[in-house]
N, C-alpha and C positions, 0 to 999 in steps of 0.2 A: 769450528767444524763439528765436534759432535753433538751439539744440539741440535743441526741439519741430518744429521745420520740417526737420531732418534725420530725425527718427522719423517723422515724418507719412505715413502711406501713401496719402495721399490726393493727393500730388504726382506726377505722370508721371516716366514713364526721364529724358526731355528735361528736362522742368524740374528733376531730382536732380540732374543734368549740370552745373548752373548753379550751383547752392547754391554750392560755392567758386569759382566763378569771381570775380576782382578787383570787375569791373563791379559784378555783382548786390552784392557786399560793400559796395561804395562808395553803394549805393539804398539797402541796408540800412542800411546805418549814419545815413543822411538820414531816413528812415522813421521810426525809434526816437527820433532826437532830436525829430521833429516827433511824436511821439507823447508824448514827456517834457512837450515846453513845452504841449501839450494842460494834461497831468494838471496839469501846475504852475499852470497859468491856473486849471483849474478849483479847484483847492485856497487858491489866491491871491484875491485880487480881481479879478481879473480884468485888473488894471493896470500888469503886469509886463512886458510887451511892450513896455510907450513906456519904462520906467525901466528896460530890463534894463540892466546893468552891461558893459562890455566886457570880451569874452575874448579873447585872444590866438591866435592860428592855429596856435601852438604846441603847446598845450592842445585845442583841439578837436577833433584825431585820435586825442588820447587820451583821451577823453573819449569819443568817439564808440565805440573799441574795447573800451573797458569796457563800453559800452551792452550789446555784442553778447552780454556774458555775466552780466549781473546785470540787462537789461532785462526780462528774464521772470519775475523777482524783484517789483521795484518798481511794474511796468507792470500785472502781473495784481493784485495786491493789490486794485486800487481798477476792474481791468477786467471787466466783464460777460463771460458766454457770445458772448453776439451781438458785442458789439464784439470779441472774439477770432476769430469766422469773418469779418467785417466785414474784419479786415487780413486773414487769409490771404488774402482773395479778392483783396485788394491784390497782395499779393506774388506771387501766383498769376498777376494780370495783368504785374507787372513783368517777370516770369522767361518769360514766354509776346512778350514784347515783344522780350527779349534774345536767344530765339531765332532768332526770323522775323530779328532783325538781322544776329543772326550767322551765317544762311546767305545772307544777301545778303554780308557782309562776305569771307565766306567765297569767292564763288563771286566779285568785285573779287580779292580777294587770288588766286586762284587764276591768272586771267585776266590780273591787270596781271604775277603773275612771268613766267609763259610768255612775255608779249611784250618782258618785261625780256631774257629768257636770249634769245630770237631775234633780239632788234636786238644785242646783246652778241656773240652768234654770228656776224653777218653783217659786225660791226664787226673782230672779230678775224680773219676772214678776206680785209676788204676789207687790212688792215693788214699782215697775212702774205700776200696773193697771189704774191708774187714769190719767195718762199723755198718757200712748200708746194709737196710732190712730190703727183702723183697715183699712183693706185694701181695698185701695179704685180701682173700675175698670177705667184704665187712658180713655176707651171711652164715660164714663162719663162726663171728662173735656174736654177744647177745648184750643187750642191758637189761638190771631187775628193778623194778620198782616199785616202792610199797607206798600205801593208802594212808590217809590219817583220819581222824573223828569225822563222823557222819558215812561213813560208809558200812558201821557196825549195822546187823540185824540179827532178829532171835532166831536162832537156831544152826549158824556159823560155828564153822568148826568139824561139825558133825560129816562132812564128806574127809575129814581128816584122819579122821580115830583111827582107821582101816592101815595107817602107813607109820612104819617102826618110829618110835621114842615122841610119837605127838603126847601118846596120853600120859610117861611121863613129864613132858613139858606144861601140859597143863597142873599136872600135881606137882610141881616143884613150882611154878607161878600161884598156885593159890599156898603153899606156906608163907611165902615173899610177901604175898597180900592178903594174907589171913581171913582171905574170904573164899568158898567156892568159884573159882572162874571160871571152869568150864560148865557147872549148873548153870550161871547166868547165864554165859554165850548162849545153853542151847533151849533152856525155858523162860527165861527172861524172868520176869517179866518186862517189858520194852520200856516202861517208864522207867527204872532202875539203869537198864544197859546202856541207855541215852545220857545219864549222867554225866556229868566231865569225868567223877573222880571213877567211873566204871567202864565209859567207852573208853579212853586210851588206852586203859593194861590190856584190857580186852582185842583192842583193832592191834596191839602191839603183838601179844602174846599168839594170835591167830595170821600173823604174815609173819610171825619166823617159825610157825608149826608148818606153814604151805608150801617152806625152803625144803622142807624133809617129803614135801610131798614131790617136788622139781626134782631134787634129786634119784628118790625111786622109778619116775617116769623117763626123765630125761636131765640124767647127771651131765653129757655134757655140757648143756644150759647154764650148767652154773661153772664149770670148768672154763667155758670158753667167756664171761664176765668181762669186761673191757671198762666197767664204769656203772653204778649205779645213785639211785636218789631215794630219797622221801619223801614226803606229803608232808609236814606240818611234825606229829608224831611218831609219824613214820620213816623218818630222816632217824631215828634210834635202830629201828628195825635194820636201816642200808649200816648202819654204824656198825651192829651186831654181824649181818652176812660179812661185810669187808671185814674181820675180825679184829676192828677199831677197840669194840669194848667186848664185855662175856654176855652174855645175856643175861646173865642173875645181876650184875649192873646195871647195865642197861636198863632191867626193870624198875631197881628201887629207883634210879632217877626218874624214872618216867612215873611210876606210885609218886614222887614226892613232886614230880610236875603237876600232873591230874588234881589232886589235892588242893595245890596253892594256885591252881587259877581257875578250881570250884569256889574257894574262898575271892579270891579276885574278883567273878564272876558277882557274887552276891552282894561286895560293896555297892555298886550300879546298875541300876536299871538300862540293860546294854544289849546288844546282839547283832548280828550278821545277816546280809542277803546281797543274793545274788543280783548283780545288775547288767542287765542285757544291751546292750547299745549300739549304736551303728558308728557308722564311720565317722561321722560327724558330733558325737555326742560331745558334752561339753563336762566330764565329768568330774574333773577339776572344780568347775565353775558352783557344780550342784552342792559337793561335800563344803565349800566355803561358805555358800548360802544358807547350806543346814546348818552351820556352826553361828553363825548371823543371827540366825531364827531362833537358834537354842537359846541366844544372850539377850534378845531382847524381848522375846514371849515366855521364855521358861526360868529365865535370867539365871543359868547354869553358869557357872564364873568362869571355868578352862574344859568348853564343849570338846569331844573327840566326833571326827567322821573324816575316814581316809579309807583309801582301798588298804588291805587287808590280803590280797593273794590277789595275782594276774595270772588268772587260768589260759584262756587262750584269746586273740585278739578281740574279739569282738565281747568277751564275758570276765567282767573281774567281779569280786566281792567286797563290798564295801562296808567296815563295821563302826562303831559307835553308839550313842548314845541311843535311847529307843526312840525320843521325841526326836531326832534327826534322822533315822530311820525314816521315821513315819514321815518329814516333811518330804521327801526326795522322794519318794513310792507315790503321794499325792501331789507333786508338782511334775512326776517325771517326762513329760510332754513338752515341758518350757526350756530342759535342758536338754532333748531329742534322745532319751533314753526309749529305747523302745520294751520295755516290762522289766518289773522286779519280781523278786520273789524271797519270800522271808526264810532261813534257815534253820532247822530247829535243835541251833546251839545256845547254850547259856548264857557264853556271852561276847565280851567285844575282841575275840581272842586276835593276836601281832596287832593291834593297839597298844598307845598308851596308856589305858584302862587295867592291862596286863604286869603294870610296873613292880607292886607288892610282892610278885610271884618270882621275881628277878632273883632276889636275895637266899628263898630257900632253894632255889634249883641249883643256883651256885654255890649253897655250900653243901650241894647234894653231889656235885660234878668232881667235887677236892674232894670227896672220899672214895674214888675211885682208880682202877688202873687203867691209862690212853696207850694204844699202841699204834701201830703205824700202819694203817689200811691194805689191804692186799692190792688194790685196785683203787679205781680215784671214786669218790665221795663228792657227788655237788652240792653245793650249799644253798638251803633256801633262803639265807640271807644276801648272798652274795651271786650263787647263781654261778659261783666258780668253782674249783675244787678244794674242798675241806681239808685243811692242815693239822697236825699233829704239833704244832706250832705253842708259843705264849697267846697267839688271837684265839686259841679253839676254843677256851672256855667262854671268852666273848663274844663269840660268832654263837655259839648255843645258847647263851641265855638271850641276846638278843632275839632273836627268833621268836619271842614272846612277843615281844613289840615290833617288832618288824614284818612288813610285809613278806608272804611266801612267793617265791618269783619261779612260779615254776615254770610263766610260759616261756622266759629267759632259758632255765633251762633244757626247756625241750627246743628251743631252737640252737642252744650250744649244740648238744647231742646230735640232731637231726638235721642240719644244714649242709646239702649238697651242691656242690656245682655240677652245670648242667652237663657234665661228661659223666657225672657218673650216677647208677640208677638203682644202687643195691644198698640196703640198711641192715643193719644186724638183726638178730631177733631181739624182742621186746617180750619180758614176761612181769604182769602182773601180779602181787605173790600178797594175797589179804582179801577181804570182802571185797563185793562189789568189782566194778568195774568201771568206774569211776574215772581214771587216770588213763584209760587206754580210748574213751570217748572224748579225752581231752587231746591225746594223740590223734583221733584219726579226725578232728575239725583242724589241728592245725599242717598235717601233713598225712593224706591219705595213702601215698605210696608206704613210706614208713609203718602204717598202720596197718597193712597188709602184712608182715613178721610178728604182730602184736597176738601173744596166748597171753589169755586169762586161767590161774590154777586156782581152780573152783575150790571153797572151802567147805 
């Protein structure tokens, strides 16, 4: 029978709806058997029903779900026309009963969850009232971010002098490095300031003099701080504002950074550039190839060419060896690079070119004191937040050989869902402006909060 009641076109959408529904099966199957002991009475004596025999409840569902597939067998044999419309209109009534139930059933279930989830929700807040924060507006907060090497020029500093305790910060960084450093910053000469072992103190010592400039303008900027980063050498500078280390530390590690990867730098003929590419670019492909070309035209034993810092999606820097440089700048059309451009750093710096440099920065790091940031610190190794941890000395000196991932994290920082349209303020605090055109290619709203404090 219900294989004829699933052809039947003479059942509605709603009542086809039912046909497997558990319920209507369970009518069913009561239906069929009350249809059985019909036939069997009428076949019998009629006197089967006070002597029936007992069945087991075991037996009866299986009994029952055979029905559902040999009752249209046995049942028609001995059943007329009319008592075959006689049950559809049975079934017809059942299925038309299970409806009307089940959108009342329906429309309780619907109703008792809601007030389930609202007394639930009012409970878990009555329970957390004392821990939940309210909501805070993000232009309220700000983040700071400071610059690293190549962003130095002659005559930086100089919009500084005018604001309490810069000019001593400069005379207290040139005793630490026993050179004038605010002469170089402001007359260079630029071959000199370009140096490793001069741009770092320099870009370092001129974005924590431009904190003292944020402050006299706008102290809240730095009161309302939520999380800041650095650039490369400028990850010291975020270390310094978060009051991770002192500044008169902070320095000589960074003096004894500068130093030992100018030294680095002159073991190999090495350097950095910028490489522009599309969507498609294969730049995996290129840096393997340059390494390829290096061993078998220059026959360089263990070639370096890897990206170096992921500025923002379409521009990363890729450093190494010069002769791999130079292949990738003249091939870049076969890997869909669309332009390079060469850097004017010394050399293959977060490479493993950078390795030498490892060992005196680290025992430059044990002679200091680590405290515990006021605010979160992102790491350009890792792109998460910098721990005060046993990894911190490892996550810093790595940083030499490791790529900077800064565009990691400015999408940590800057990642909204689409309900909400407000960013903190963003202040750039060091030469240039460098970092705030890296913000506003990869999120323009964002970069709509971004100050530059001019040095």
């Amino acid at each position: 029978m219900f294989p004829l009641l699933l052809k039947d076109s003479t059942f509605s959408v709603a009542q086809r709806q039912f046909l497997t529904d558990a319920r209507f099966l369970n009518c069913l199957r009561m239906f069929c058997s009350k249809k059985k002991d019909e036939q069997t009475s009428l076949s019998s004596s009629g006197d089967i029903a006070s002597d029936a025999s007992y069945v087991p409840r075991r037996y009866r569902k299986r009994q029952a779900d055979s029905l559902l597939s040999s009752q249209s067998r046995s049942v028609n044999v001995t059943r007329t026309s009319e008592s075959e419309n006689h049950d559809k209109l049975q079934v017809k009534g059942m299925l038309d009963d299970m409806i009307t139930n089940s959108d009342k059933d329906r429309g309780f279930v619907e109703t008792f969850s809601s007030d389930v989830h609202e007394n639930r929700k009012s409970k878990e807040q009555e329970k957390h009232s004392q821990i939940m924060r309210p909501e805070i507006d993000p232009e309220t907060k700000s983040f700071t971010f400071f610059p690293g090497q190549g962003s130095q020029f002659v005559g930086m500093g100089k919009q500084l002098l005018p604001f309490p305790g810069v000019k001593g910060l400069y005379d207290h960084a040139s005793e630490i490095l026993k050179y004038d450093l605010l002469k170089l910053c402001l007359y260079g000469p630029k071959s000199e300031l370009d140096k490793t072992i001069h741009c770092q103190p320099a870009v370092f010592v001129t974005s924590v003099a431009a904190i003292e400039r944020l402050k006299e303008e706008n102290f809240q900027g730095i009161e309302n701080t939520i999380a800041t980063a650095g650039y490369s050498v400028g990850e010291f500078a975020a270390m310094v504002f978060a009051g991770m280390m002192s500044f008169e530390d902070a320095l000589s590690v960074v003096k004894v950074r500068a130093q030992a990867m100018q030294r680095a730098s002159e073991e190999t003929p090495s350097g950095m550039m910028t490489v522009f590419c599309f969507w498609g670019t294969k730049l995996n492909l290129a840096t393997e190839a340059a390494k390829q070309y290096c061993k078998e035209h220059h026959h360089i034993e263990d070639p370096v060419c890897k990206i170096a810092s992921y500025l923002f999606p379409e521009v990363k820097v890729i450093a190494g060896h010069d002769e791999a440089l130079d292949f990738i700048e003249k091939n870049k059309k076969d890997f869909g690079i669309r332009s390079c451009k060469r850097i004017a750093v010394s050399g293959a710096f977060h490479t493993p070119l950078m390795d030498s440099a490892r060992k005196p920065v680290s025992n430059a790091l044990r002679r200091i004191e680590i405290h515990r940031p006021k605010f979160p610190i992102l790491s350009n190794v890792t792109s998460n937040r910098l721990q005060n941890n046993a990894n911190f000395h490892k996550t810093i000196v790595n940083q030499l050989v490791k790529p900077v991932k800064w565009e990691q994290i400015m999408s940590t920082l800057f990642t909204r869902d689409k309900t909400k349209s407000a960013f903190p303020y963003t202040y750039e605090c060091g030469p240039g402006n460098q970092l705030g055109i890296f913000l506003d290619k990869m999120n323009s709203k964002a970069f709509k909060n971004y100050r530059n404090i001019q040095v």
